[in-house]
N, C-alpha and C positions, 0 to 999 in steps of 0.2 A: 364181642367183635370178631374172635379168632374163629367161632360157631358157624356165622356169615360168611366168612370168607371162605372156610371150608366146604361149605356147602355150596357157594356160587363155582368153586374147584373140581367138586364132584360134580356138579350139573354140566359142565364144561366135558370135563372127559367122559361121563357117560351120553354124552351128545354127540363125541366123537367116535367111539363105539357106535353106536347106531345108524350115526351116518355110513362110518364105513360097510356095515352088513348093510342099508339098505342098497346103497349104489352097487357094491356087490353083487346083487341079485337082479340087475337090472340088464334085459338083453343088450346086444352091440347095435339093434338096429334104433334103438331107443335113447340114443345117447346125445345126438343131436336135438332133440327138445328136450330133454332132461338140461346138457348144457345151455342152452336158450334161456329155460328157467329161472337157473342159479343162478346167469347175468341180470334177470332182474331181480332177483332180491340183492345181488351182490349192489348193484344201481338205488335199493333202495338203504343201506348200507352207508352207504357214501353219503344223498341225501340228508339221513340221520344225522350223520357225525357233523355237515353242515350246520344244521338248524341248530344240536343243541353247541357245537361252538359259538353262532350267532348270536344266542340264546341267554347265552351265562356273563352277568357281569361280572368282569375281575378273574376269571378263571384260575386255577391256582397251574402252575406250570406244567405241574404233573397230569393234568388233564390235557392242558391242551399239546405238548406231547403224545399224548394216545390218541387224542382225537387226530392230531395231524396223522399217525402212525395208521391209524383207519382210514385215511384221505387217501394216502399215498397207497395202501395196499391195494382196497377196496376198486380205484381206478386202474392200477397196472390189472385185477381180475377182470374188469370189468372190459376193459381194452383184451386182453389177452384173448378172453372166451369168444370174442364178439369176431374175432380172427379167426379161431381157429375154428367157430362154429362156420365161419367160410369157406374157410377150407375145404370142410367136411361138407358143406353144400355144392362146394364146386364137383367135386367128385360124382355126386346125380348130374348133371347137368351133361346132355348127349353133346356128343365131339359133331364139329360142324364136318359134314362128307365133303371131300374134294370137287371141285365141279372141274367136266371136262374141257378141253378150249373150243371153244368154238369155230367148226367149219374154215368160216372164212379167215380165221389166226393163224389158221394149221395153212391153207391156200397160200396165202399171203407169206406164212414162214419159208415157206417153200419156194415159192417166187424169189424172194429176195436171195437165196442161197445158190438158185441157179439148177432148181430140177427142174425143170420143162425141158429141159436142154432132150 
């Protein structure tokens, strides 16, 4: 039993290793579909933890505990990325130009203030 768990331990943190050199290496321009990405697997995450909570008759507590603990994380990522992947779209996104007033606004302003005088 204890052989199993150790090994689902190590496959855990050498996944976290690896995650982090790959993201590491990845340019700044590239980060907004990268984060894209990860909202949907993190989307398919959440998913998961649905089905097999719906799934399991009688759950023992202790799962359903972890599953809700993947509900609740797996959505605030989910929400979070999907923001801030906005963000970061807003940023491309060109500024609208001022427009100027129009002729007869400027005439008109002018009138009303008493320069024809």
């Amino acid at each position: 039993m204890y052989t199993e768990l150790l090994a689902n331990i190590a496959i855990l943190v050498l996944s976290g290793f690896v995650g982090f050199a790959v993201i590491s290496k990845v340019p700044n321009t590239l980060h907004t579909p990268l984060m894209s990405g990860t909202n949907a697997i993190h989307g398919i995450v959440v998913l998961g933890a649905l089905v097999v909570l719906g799934k399991v008759e009688n759950p023992p507590w202790g799962l359903q505990v972890i599953l809700f603990v993947a509900l609740v994380f797996g959505t605030i990522n989910v929400v979070g990325g999907f923001v801030v992947t906005d963000r970061m779209l807003g940023m491309f996104k060109s500024k609208p130009t001022p427009t100027a007033p129009a002729v007869s606004d400027v005439t008109a302003a002018v009138s009303e203030k008493g320069g024809d005088r």
